[in-house]
C-alpha positions in Angstrom: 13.1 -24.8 34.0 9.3 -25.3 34.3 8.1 -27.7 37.2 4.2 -28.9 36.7 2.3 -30.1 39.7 -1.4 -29.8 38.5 -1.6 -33.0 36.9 1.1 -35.6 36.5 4.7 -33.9 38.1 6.5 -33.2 35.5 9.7 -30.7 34.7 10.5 -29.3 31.8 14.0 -27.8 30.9 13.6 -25.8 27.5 11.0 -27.6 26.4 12.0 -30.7 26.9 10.4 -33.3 29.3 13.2 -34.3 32.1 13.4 -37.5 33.0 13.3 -37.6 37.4 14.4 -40.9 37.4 12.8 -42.7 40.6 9.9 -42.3 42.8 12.0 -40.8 45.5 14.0 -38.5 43.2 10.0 -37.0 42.3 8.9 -36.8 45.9 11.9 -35.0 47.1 11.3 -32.1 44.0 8.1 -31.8 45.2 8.5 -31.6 48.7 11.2 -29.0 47.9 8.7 -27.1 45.4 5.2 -27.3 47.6 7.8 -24.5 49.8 9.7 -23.3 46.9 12.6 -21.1 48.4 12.3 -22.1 52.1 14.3 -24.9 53.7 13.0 -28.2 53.8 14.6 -30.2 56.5 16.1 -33.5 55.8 13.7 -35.1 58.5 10.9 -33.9 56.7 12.2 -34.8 53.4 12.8 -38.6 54.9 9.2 -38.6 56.4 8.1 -37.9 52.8 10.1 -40.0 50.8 9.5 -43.2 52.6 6.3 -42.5 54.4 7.4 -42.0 57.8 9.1 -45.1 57.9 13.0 -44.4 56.4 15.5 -47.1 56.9 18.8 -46.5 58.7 20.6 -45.6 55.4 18.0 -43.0 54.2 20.3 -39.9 55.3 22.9 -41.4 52.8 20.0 -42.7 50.6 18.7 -38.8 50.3 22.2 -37.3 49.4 22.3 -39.5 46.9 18.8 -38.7 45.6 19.7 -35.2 45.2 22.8 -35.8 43.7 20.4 -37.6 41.0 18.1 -35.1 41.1 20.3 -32.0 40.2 22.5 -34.4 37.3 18.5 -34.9 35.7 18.4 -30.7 36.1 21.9 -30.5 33.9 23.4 -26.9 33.9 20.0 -25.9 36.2 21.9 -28.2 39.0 22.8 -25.7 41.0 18.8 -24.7 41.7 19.0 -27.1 44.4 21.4 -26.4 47.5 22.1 -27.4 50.7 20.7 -25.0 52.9 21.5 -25.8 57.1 19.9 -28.4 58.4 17.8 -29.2 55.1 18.0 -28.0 51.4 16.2 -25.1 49.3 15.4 -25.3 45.4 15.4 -21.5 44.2 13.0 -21.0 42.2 10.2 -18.1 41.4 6.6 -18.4 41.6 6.1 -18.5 37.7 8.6 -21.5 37.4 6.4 -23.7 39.1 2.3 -24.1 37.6 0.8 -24.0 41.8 2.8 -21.4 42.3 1.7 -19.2 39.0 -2.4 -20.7 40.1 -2.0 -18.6 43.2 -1.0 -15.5 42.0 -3.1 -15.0 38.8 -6.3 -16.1 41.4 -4.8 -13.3 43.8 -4.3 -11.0 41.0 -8.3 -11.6 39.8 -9.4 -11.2 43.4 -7.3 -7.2 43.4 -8.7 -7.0 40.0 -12.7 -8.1 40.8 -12.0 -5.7 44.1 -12.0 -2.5 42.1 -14.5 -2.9 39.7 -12.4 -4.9 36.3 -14.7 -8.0 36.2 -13.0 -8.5 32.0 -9.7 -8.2 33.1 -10.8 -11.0 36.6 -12.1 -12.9 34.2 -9.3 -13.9 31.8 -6.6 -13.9 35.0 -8.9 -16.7 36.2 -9.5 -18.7 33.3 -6.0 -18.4 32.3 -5.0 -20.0 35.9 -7.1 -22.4 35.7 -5.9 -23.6 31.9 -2.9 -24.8 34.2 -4.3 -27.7 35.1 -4.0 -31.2 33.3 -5.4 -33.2 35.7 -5.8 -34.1 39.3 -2.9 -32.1 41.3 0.5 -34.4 42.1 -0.9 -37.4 40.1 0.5 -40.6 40.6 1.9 -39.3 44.4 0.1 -41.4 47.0 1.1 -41.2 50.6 -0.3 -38.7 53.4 2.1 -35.8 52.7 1.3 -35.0 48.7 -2.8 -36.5 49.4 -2.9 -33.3 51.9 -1.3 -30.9 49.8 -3.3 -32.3 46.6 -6.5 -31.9 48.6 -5.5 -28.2 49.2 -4.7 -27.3 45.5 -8.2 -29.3 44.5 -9.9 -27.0 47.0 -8.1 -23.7 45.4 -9.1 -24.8 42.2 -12.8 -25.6 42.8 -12.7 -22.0 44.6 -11.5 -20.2 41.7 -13.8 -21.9 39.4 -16.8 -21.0 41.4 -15.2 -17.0 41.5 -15.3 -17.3 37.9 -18.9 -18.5 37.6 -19.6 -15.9 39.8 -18.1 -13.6 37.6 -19.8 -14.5 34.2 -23.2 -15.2 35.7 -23.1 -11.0 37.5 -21.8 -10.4 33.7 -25.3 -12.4 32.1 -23.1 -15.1 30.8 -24.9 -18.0 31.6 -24.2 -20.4 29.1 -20.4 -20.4 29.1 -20.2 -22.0 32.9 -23.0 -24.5 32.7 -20.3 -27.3 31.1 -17.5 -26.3 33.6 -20.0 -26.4 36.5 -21.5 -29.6 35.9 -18.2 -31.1 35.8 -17.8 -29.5 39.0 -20.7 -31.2 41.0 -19.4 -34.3 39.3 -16.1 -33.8 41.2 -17.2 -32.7 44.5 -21.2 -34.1 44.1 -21.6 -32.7 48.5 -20.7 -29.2 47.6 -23.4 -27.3 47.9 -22.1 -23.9 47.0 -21.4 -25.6 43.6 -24.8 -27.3 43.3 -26.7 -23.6 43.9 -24.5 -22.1 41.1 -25.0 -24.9 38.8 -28.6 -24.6 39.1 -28.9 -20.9 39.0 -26.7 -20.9 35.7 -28.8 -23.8 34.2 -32.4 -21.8 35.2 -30.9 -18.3 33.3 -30.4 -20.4 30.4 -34.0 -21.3 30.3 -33.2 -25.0 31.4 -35.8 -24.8 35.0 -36.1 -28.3 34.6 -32.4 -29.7 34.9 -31.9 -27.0 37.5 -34.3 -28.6 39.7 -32.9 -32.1 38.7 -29.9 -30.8 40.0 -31.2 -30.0 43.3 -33.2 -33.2 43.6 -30.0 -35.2 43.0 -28.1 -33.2 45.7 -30.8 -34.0 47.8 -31.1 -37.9 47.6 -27.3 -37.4 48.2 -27.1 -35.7 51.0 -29.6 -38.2 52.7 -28.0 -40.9 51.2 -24.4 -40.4 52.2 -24.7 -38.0 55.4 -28.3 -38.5 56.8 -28.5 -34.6 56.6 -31.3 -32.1 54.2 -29.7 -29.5 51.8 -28.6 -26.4 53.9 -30.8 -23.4 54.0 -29.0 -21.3 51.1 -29.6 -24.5 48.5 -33.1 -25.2 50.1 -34.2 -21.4 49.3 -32.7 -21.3 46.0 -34.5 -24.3 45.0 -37.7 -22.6 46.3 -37.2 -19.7 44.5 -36.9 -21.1 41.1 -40.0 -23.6 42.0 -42.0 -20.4 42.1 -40.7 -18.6 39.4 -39.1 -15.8 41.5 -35.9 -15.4 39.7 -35.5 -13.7 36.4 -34.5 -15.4 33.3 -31.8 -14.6 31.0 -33.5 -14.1 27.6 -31.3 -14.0 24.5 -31.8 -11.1 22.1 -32.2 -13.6 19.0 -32.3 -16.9 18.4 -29.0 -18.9 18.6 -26.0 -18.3 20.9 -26.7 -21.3 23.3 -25.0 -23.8 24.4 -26.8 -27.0 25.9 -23.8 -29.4 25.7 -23.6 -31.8 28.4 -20.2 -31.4 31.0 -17.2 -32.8 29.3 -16.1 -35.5 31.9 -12.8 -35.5 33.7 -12.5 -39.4 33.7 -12.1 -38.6 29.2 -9.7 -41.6 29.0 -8.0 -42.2 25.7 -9.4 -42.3 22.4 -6.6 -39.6 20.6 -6.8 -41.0 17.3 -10.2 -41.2 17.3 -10.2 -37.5 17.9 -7.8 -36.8 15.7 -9.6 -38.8 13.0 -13.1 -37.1 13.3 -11.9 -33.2 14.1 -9.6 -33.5 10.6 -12.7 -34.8 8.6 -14.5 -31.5 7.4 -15.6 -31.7 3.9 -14.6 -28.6 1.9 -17.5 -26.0 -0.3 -20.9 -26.0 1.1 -21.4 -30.0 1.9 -23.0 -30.4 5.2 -20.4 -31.7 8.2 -21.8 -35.1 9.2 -19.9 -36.9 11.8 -21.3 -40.2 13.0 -20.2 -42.5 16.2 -21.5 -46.1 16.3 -20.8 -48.7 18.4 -21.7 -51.3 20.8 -23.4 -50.6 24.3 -21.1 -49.1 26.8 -18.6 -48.3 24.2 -18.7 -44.9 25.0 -20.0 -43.3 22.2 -21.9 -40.0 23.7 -18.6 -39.7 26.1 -16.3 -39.2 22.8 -19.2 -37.4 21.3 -19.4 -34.5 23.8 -15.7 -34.4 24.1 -15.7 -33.8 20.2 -18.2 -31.1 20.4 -16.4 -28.9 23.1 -12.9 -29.3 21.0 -15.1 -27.8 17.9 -17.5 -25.7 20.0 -14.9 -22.3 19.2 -16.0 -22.2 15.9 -19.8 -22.5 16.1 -20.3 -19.3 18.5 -23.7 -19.2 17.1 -25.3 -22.0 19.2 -24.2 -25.2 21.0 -27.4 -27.9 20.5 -28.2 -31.7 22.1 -30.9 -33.8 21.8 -31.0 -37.3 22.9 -32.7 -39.0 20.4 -33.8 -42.3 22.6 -33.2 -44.6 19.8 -31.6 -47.0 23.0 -32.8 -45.8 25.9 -34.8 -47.9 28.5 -38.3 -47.9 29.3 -38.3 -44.7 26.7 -39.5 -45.3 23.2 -37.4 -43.1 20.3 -38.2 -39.6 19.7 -40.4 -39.1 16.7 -39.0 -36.5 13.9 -41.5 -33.7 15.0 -41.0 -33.9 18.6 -37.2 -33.7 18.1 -37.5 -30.6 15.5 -40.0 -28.5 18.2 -37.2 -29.5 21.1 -34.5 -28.2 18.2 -36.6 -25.0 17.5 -37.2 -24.4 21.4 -33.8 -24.5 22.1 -32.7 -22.6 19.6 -34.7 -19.7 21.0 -38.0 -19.6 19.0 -41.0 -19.1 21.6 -43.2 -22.3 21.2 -46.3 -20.0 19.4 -43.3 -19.9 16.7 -43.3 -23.4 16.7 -45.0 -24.9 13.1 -47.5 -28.2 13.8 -46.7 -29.9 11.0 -43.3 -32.2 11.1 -42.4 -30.7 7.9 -42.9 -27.1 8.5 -41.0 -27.9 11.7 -38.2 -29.9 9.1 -38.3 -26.5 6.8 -38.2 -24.1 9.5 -35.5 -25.5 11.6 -33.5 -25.1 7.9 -34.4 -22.2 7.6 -33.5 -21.0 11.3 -29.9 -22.3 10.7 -29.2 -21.9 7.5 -25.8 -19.5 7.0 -25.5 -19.8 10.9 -22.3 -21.6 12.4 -24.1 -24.0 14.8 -23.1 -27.3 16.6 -25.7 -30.0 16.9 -25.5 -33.1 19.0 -27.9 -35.7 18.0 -27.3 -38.6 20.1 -28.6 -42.4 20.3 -30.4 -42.4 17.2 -32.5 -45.0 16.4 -31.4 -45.3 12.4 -30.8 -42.9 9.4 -34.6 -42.3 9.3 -35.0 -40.8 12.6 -32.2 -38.5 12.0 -32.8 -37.1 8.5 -35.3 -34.5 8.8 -33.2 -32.9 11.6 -30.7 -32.3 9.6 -29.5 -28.7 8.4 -29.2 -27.4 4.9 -26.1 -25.6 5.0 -22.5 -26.4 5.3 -22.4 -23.6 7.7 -23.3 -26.1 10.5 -21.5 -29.3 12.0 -23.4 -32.3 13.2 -22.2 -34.8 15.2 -24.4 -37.9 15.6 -24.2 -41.0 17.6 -26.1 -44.8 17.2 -25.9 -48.3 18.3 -26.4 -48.7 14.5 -24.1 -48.1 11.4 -26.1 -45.0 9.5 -25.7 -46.9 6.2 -29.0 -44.6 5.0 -27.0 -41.1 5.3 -25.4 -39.8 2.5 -22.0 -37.6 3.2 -21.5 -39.3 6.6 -18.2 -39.3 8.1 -18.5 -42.5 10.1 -16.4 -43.9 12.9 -17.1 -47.3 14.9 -15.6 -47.3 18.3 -13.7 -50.4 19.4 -13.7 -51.7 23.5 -10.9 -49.3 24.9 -7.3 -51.3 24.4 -5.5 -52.7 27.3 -3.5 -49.3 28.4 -6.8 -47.0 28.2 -8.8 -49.6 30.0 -6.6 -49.4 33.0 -6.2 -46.2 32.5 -9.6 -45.2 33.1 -10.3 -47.7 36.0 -7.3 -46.1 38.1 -8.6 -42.6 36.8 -11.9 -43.9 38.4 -11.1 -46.1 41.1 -7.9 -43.5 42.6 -4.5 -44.3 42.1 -3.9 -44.8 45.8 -5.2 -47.9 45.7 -4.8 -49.4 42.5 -1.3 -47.6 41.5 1.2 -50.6 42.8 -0.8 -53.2 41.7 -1.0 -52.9 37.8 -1.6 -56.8 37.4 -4.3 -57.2 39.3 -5.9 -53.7 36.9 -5.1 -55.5 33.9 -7.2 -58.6 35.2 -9.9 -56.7 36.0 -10.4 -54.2 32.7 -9.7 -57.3 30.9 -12.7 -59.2 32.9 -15.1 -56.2 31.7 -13.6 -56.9 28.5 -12.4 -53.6 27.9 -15.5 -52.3 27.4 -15.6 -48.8 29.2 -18.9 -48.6 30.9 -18.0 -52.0 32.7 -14.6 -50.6 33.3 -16.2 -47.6 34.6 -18.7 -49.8 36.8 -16.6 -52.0 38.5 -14.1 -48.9 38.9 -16.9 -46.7 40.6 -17.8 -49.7 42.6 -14.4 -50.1 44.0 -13.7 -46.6 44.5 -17.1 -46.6 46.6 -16.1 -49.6 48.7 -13.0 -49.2 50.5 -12.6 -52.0 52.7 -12.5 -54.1 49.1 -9.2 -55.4 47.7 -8.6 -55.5 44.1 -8.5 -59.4 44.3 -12.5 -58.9 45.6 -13.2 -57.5 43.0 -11.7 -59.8 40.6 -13.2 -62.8 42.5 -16.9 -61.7 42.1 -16.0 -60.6 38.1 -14.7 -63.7 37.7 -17.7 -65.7 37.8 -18.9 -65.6 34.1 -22.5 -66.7 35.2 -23.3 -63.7 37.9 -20.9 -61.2 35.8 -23.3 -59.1 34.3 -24.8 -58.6 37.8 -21.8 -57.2 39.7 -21.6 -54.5 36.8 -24.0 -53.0 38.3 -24.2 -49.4 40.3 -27.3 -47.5 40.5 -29.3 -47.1 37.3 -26.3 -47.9 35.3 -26.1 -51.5 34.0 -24.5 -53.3 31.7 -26.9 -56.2 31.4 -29.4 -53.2 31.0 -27.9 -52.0 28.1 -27.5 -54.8 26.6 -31.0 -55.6 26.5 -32.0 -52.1 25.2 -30.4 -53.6 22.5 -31.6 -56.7 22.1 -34.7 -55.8 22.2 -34.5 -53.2 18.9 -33.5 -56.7 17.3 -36.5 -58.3 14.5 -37.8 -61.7 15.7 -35.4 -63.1 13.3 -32.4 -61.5 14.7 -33.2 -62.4 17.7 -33.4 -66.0 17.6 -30.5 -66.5 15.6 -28.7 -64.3 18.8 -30.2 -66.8 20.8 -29.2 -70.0 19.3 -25.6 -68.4 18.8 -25.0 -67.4 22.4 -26.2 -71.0 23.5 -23.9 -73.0 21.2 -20.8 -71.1 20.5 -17.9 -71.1 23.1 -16.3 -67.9 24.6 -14.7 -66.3 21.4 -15.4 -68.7 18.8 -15.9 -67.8 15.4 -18.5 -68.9 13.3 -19.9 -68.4 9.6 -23.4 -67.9 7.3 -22.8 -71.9 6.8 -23.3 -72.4 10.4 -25.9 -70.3 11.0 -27.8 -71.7 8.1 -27.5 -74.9 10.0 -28.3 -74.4 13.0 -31.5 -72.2 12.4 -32.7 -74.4 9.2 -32.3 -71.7 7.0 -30.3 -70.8 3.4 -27.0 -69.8 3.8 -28.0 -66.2 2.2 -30.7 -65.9 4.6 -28.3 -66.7 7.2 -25.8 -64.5 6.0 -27.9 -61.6 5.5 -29.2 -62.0 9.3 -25.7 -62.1 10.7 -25.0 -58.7 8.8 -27.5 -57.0 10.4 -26.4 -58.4 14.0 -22.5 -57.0 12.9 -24.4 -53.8 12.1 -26.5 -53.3 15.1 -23.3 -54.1 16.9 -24.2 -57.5 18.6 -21.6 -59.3 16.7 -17.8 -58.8 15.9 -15.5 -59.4 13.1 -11.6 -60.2 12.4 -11.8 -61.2 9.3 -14.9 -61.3 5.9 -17.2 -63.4 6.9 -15.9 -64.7 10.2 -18.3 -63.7 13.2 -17.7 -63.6 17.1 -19.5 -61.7 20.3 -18.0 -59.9 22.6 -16.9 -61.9 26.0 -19.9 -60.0 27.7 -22.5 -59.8 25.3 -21.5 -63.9 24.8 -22.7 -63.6 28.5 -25.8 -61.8 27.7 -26.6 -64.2 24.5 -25.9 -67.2 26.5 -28.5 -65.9 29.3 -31.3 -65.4 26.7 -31.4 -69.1 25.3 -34.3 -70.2 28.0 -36.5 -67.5 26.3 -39.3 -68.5 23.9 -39.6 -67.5 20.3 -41.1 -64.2 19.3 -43.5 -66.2 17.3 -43.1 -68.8 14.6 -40.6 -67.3 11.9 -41.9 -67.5 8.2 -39.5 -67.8 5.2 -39.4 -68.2 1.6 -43.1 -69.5 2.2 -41.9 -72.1 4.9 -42.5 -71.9 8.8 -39.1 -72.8 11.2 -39.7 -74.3 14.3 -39.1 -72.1 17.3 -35.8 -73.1 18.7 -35.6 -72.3 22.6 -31.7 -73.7 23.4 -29.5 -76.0 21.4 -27.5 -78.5 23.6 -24.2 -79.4 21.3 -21.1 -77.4 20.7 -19.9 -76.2 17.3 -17.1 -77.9 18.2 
């Protein structure tokens, strides 16, 4: 038998999942394991297993929970006896995954005490590989939220030893991702915060470090009213003037600068599954593309991608964002991207050609027969990304756009879909906490399906609620509700659906545009339409039409079920619909005739 508490309780019996039956039958295992081989009393098992508040046949209710619990545990029953005034599952410390945590952590801390930082080092990672997820998932009520919060705080613990550990062993790199995950976590930890910015500054990256501190910062003032302690403060200081030594690499490669891979990673499997089996065999170049809508969550599957592969590219970890999409930022030319490649890559900027293509020939020749990862993400088109590809088969790129790279030769390309039904909620209760959302899966469903599935909106209105706890989920389904002032409540920060959106509307030709325009002000909430329609209502041949529609399906504005049958997405319908007041780029010219500028069209297709 093998119980599992970090992550979703589970308990396996020869490798086989057991089924536990009820909620009840789960919290009475766990109370029993969080004191494996001490007495639990029966009052505390009845305090746990209805909240403090048992009925007058819970006594009877609990002898008939164990009774369930030990026929689930088949010739294992006998684990769990009656012991005095409670009862006592026997168990040892390596049957149970908390249990294990603690000792390999203790074990690192004897081994770290006398000097063996290697063998510290694998105890620790190796406990932490234990965990799947947030401790006692799925277990809300005061009891399991205490001892979750005290097997979260063990964890984060032992992760910072182990940064400790590989930062004191010049290691830099290899805790940057696992650190920023960290802060994401626990963003008021500010023993976290200093390590993540030391780590970032030995790897050359001053910059982010002091990003990192700034965020803290606003934070701290934001949510407490309080500065950064004095320990965060001088480290910040330090690195502002330079006092604290780099790390320098002894040759180029060896880095890693992939972002943190996210714990709220919802779904996505066959994806995964689709884009890690794709390698081309011989010496072809590995080209993976992602494209897809705003919000999709293409850079999230991206980075998630690249740490799955990461193992077998030791020889450098790179990321660029390209800015084809990003606001207020216009796209990074070829050069500029190459001399950022080169830089990070380790070659010292006097090594740095002028030209973009001695930059393109170097950066070949720098990789070439090297296994490196490369990130290229939100690229404009296939013309941006070109030059910064590598020669060699050696090397794996992964790239993402808004845009299908039709201009790429060798791409394997995958579009995301919105996230179905089941990963929507999923990732909203991941989000939002499963203590308030995890008895009300109806009112979940409404909401994803209100953000349309898409996961940024998800991930929006889930932040939002999480952040707001005197809301109810039917608040928050009222104000998304309203199709008019949707757009607004998904919201939070800098990060904006309605923003994104725009981004990319506004990489959209005159042409496009209008036609976006006319659409969104005529068509209903998931209607279909076709190049004979659009021909009609922008005064235009059907194959101009057509053509105009295929680049809106391309740049992802526009949806399709079936050849030639086109449809928006619920919110970027919204998003359409809210552009129609706005004038004409400009009068459109073609096949020598000028089209009248067409501001809103008042009739229905229907």
């Amino acid at each position: 038998m093998y119980f599992q508490l970090l992550g979703t309780v589970r308990v396996q019996r020869d490798g086989e999942r057991v089924d536990l039956g009820g909620l009840r039958q789960q919290r009475l295992l766990v109370m029993l394991l969080l004191d494996a081989g001490k007495v639990v009393s029966a009052d505390r098992l009845l305090e746990a297993m209805w909240d403090g508040a048992p009925p007058v046949t819970a006594r009877r209710q609990l002898h008939n929970a164990v009774a369930a619990l030990r026929r689930s545990f088949g010739a294992a029953k006998h684990i769990v006896v009656k012991d005095g005034p409670g009862y006592r599952i026997t168990v040892t410390a390596q049957d149970v995954d908390a249990h294990r945590f603690a000792t390999m952590v203790a074990a690192a801390s004897a081994a770290a005490s006398v000097g063996r930082t290697e063998a510290a080092v694998e105890l620790l990672e190796a406990a932490l590989a234990l965990w799947e997820g947030p401790a006692l998932s799925g277990l809300s009520s005061p009891a399991f939220e205490i001892a979750a919060a005290r097997f979260e705080e063990n964890r984060v613990t032992a992760t910072e030893r182990l940064a400790v550990l590989r930062l004191d062993g010049g290691d830099a790199a290899a805790v940057v991702v696992q650190l920023g995950e960290l802060v994401s976590r626990h963003p008021l930890r500010e023993e976290t915060r200093k390590l993540l910015m030391l780590a970032l500054h030995r790897c050359g990256r001053t910059a982010d470090a002091l990003t990192v501190y700034e965020q803290g910062r606003r934070l701290l003032r934001d949510e407490l009213g309080v500065d950064p302690g004095a320990g965060l403060r001088e480290l910040y200081e330090r690195i502002l003037r330079d006092e604290l030594p780099h790390r320098k690499a002894a040759e180029p490669g060896g880095r890693s600068f992939l972002p943190y891979d996210t714990a709220h990673f919802t779904g996505r499997a066959e994806e995964l599954e689709f884009l890690t089996g794709s390698r081309p065999a011989g010496t072809a170049l590995s080209i993976l593309a992602i494209d897809g809508m705003a919000g999709v969550g293409k850079t999230t599957l991206a980075v998630r991608l690249a740490h799955q592969l990461a193992h077998g590219f030791p020889e450098g970890h790179l990321f660029i964002d390209l800015h084809g999409h990003t606001a207020g930022q216009e796209p990074l030319d070829p050069g500029t991207a190459l001399e950022r490649l080169l830089l990070d890559f380790g070659l010292a900027p006097e090594q740095v050609p002028g030209d973009t293509g001695q930059r393109a020939a170097r950066w070949r020749a720098e990789v070439a027969e090297r296994r490196v990862l490369v990130v290229l993400d939100n690229a404009l088109d296939a013309g941006q990304v070109r030059p910064l590809l590598p020669g060699t088969g050696k090397a794996q790129v992964i790239i993402t756009s808004r845009r299908r790279l039709a201009g790429l030769d060798g791409v394997t390309s995958r579009s995301l879909d919105v996230f179905p039904a089941g990963d929507a909620a999923a990732l909203f209760t991941r989000v939002a906490g499963a203590g308030r959302t995890a008895q009300r899966p109806d009112a979940v469903a409404e909401v994803v399906a209100l953000c349309g599935h898409l996961p940024l909106a998800v991930g929006i209105a889930a932040w939002r609620f999480h952040n707001r706890p005197a809301w109810s989920l039917e608040d928050l389904v009222f104000r998304l509700r309203d199709r008019a002032g949707r757009l607004a409540e998904l919201r939070m920060g800098d990060r904006s659906v309605a923003a994104q959106f725009e981004v990319s509307y506004r990489k959209l030709s005159p042409g496009q545009r209008r036609l976006f325009r006319i659409l969104g002000g005529t068509t209903r909430p998931g209607e279909e339409f076709d190049a004979g329609t659009a021909a009609r209502l922008v005064n235009q041949p059907v194959r101009e039409a057509e053509r105009l529609l295929e680049e809106l399906f391309d740049a992802h504005m526009l949806r399709q079920r079936a050849t030639g049958c086109y449809h928006f997405h619920e919110l970027v319908h919204e998003h359409a619909r809210a552009k129609t007041e706005e004038p004409d780029d400009g009068l459109l010219t073609t096949f020598g005739r000028t089209l009248p500028s067409v501001t809103k069209v008042e009739y229905s297709l229907g």
